[in-house]
C-alpha positions in Angstrom: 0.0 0.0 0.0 1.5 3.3 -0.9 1.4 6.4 1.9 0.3 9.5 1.3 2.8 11.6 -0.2 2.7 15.3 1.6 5.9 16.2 2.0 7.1 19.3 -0.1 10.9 17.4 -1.4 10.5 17.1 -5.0 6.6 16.6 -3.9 4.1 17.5 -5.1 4.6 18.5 -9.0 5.3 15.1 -10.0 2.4 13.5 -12.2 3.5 10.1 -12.2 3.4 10.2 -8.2 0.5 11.8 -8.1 -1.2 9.4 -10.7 -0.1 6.8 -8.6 -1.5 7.9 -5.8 -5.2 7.9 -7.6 -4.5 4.4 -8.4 -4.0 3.6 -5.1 -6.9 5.1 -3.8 -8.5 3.1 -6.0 -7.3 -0.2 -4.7 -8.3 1.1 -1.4 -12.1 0.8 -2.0 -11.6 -2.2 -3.7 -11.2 -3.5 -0.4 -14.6 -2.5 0.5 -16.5 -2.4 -2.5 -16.9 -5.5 -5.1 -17.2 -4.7 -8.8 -17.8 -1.1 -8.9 -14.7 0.0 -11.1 -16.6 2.5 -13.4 -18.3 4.5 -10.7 -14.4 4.7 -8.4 -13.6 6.1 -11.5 -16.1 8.5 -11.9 -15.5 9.4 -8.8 -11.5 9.8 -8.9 -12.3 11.9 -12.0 -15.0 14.3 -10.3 -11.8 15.0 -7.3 -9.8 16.0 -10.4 -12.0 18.1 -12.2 -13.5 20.1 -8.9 -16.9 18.8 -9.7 -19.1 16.6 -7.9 -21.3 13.4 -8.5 -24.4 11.9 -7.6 -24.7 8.1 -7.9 -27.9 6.8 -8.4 -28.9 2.9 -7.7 -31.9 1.1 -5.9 -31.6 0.6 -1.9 -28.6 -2.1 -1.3 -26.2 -1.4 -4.1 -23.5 0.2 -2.0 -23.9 3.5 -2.6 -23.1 5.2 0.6 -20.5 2.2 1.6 -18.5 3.5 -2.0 -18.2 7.4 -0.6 -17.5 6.3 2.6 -15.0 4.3 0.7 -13.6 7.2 -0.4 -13.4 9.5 2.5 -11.4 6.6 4.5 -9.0 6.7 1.8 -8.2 10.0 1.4 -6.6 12.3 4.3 -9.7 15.1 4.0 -11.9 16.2 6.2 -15.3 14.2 5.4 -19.1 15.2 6.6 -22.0 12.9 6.4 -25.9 14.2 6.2 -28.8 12.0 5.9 -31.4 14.1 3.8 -34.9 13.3 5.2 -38.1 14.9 4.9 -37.9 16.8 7.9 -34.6 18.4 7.3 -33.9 21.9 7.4 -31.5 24.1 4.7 -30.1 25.5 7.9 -29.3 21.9 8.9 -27.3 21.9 6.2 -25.2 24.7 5.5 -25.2 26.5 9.6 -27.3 29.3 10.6 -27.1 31.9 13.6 -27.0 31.4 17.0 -28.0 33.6 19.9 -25.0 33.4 22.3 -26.3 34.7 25.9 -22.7 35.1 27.3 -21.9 37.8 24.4 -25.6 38.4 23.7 -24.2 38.3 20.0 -25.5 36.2 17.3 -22.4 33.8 16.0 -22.5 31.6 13.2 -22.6 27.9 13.5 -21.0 26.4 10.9 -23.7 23.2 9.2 -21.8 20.1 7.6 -21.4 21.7 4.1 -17.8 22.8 5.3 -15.8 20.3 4.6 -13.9 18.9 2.1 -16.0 15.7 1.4 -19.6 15.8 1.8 -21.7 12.9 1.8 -25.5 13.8 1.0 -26.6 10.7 2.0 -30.4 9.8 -0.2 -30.7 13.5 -1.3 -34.1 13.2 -3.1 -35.5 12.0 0.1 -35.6 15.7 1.0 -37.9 18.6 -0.5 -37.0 20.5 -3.2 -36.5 23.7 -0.7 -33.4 21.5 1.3 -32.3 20.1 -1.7 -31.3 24.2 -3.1 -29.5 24.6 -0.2 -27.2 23.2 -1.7 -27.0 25.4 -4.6 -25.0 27.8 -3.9 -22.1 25.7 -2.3 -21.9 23.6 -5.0 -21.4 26.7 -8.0 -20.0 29.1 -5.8 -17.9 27.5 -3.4 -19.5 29.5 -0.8 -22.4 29.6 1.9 -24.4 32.8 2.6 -26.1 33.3 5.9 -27.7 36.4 6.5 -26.1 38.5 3.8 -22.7 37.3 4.6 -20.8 35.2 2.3 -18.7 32.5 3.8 -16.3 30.3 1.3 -16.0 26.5 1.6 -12.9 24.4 2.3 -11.1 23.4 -1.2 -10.8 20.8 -2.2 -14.7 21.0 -1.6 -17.0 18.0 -3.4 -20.4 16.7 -3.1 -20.9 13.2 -3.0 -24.9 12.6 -3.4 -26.9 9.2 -3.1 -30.0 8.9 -4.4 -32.6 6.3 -5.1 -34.4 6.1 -8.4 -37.2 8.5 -9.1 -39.9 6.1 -8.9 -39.5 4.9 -5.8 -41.8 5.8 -3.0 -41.1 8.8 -0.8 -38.7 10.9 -3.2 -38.7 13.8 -4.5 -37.0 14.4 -8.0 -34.0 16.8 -7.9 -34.7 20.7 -9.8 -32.6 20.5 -13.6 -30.8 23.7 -11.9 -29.9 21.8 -9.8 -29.2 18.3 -11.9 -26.8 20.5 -13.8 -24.7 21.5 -11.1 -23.6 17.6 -10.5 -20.9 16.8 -13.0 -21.1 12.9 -13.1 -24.4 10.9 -12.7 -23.3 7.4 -12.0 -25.9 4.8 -12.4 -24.8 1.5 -9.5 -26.2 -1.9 -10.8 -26.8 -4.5 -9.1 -23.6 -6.8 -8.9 -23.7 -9.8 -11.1 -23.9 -13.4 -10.0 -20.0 -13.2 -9.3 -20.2 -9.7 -7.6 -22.3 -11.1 -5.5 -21.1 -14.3 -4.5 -17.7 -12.4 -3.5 -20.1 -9.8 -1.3 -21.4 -12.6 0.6 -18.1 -14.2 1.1 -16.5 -11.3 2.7 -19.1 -11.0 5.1 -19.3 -14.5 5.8 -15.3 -13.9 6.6 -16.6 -11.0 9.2 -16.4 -8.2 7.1 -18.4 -5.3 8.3 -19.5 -2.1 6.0 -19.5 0.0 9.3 -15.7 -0.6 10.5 -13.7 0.5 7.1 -10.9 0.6 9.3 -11.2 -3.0 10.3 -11.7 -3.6 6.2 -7.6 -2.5 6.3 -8.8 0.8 4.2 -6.2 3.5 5.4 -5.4 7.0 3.7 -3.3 6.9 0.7 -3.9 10.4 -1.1 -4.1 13.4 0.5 -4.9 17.6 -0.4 -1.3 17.8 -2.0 -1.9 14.9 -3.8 -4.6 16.4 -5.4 -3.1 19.4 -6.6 -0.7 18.0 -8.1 -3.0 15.7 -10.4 -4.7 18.7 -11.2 -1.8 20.9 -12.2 -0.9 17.9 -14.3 -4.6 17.7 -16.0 -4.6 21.3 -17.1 -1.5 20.9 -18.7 -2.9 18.2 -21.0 -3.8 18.8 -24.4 -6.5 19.5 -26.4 -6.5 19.8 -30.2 -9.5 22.3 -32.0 -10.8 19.6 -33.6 -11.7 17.4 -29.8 -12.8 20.8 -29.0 -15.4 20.7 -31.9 -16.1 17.4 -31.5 -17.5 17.9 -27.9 -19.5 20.7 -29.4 -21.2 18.8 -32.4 -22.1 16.0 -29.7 -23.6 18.8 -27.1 -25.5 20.4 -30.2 -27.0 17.3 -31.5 -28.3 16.8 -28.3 -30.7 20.2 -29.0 -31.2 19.4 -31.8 -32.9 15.1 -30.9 -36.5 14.5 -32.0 -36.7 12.4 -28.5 -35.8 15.1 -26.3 -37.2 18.3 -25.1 -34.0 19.5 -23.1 -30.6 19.4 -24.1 -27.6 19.9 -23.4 -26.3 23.7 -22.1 -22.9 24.9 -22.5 -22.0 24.4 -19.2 -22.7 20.6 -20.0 -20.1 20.9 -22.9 -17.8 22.2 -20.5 -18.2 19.3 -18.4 -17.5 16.8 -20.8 -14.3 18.5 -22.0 -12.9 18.5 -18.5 -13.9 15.4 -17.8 -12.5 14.1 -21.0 -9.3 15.4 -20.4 -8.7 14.0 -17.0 -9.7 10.9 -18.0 -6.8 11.1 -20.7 -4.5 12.3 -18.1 -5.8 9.3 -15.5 -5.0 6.6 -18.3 -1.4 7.7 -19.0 -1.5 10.5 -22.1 -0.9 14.0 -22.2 -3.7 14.4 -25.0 -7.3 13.8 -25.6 -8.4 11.6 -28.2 -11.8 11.3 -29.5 -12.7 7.6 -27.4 -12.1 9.9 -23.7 -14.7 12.0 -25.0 -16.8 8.7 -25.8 -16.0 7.1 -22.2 -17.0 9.9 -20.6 -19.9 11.5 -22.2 -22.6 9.3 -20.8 -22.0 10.0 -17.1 -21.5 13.6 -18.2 -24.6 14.2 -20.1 -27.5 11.9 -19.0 -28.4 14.4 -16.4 -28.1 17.0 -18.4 -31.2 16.0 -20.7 -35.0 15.5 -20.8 -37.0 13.2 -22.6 -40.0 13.8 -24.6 -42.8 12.2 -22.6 -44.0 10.2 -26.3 -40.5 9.1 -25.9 -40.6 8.1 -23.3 -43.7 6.0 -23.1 -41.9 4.2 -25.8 -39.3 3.1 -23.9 -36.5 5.6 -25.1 -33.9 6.4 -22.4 -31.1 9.2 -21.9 -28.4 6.6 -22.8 -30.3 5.3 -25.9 -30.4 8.7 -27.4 -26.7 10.0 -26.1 -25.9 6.3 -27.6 -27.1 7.4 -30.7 -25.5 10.8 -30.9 -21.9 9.4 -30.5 -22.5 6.7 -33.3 -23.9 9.7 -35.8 -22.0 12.2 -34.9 -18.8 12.3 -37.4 -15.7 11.3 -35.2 -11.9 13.7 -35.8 -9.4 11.7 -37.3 
């Protein structure tokens, strides 16, 4: 297992060290979660790109146990809500307290500052709750009572939720949809998957001791910045650039859908793009990152047309369909 490397000696600026770090925090929630590879890497590439993800999946799937996962093995400061109908925004981000020593009103800091938050079933919540979130999320900041106050960075929201249909949940605002980066969809395991889950927890593993599961911290803040410096330096030719354009634009343009996708959703997927270059060992996009990534980075982003989807069209099917139309750069 490799340690975190903080220490300033040649450390950080190197972007093999720092790539091998991510790699290592990958094999860290392997030790927790089975067969999950494509939402770790999801979520490696939200840390990367400043962005942050909700994972979608029915109840049981290992949703939460995957960004818990992740806190234990990184060395950031990690906050856990559990979004319920009752909450409050203030619950969330802090509010004002009456201090009778001073007889001054302070601010109480909510959960929202920290580095990794884990908004545990967010669309069990009302749509009022769920904006709170808003503003941290775009801004990087909290306002109470006129006052801004910034967030810790690295700052990401790690959101759970449990598919639409399901009883008790309230679907998340598109304002809000849009300010996730990644939507990761968690499947159920396969037959394998599955048999290995059982195993390990016939062998006395237990999801609520991650410590016990031998996950320990392996990337830390300086870690981090270092991947990142090494992201923006990778490169991206005029003619990826267009290609992510014609594939957001075709998206507007879809007899199946009534929303597509914005701008900031082709900014998205050219930052995700490039980290994912960067996290498989080039210093250059090609057009098959854009491909990898554009699912997780657009799905959200669009809405079906209801005739659509009575028909049984999905997100996927139609973003499926723009990639194989839309001409690729040679």
């Amino acid at each position: 297992m490799m340690a975190p490397t903080t220490d300033n000696a040649g450390y950080p600026g190197d972007p093999s060290a720092a790539r091998a770090s991510l790699e290592a925090l990958r094999a860290e929630i392997a030790k927790a979660v089975v067969g999950q590879d494509p939402a770790v890497t999801g979520l490696v590439v939200a840390l990367l790109c400043r962005g942050h993800v909700l994972l979608e999946g029915v109840p049981g799937v290992a949703k939460t146990l995957l960004v818990r996962a992740l806190a234990s093995a990184l060395e950031l400061d990690t906050k856990r809500v559990q979004f319920t109908p009752d909450l409050m925004p203030s619950d969330v981000t802090g509010s004002l307290v009456y201090d009778t020593r001073t007889a001054e009103f302070s601010f109480q800091p909510g959960p929202v500052f920290t580095n990794l938050l884990l908004a545990d079933e967010i669309n069990r919540t009302p749509p009022k709750t769920q904006s709170s979130l808003l503003e941290a999320m775009e801004e990087r900041q909290v306002t109470v009572d006129g006052t801004p106050r910034p967030l810790p960075d690295p700052f990401l929201v790690a959101a759970t939720q449990n598919p639409v249909e399901y009883e008790g949940t309230y679907p998340l605002p598109e304002a809000q949809l849009d300010r996730f980066l990644l939507k990761l969809t968690i499947p159920l395991p396969s037959r394998q998957d599955e048999i290995d889950v059982l195993t390990r927890h016939a062998e006395g593993f237990n999801p609520r001791d991650l410590q016990a599961a031998g996950i320990r911290p392996v990337a830390g803040q300086a870690d981090l910045e270092a991947a990142r410096a090494a992201v923006a330096k990778t490169t991206i030719s005029p003619e990826i650039t267009a290609y992510v354009v014609d594939i957001c634009r075709a998206t507007r343009e879809s007899p199946s859908l009534t929303l597509g996708v914005s701008p900031r959703g082709a900014t998205a997927l050219l930052a995700t793009s490039r980290a994912w270059a960067w996290l498989t060992g080039r210093d250059y996009v090609i057009p098959d990152d854009v491909k990898a990534l554009a699912l997780p980075t657009l799905r959200h982003r669009v809405q079906l047309r209801p005739e659509a989807e009575m028909e049984g069209v999905t997100a996927d099917s139609v973003i499926h369909a723009i990639l194989a139309h839309v001409p690729v750069p040679r």
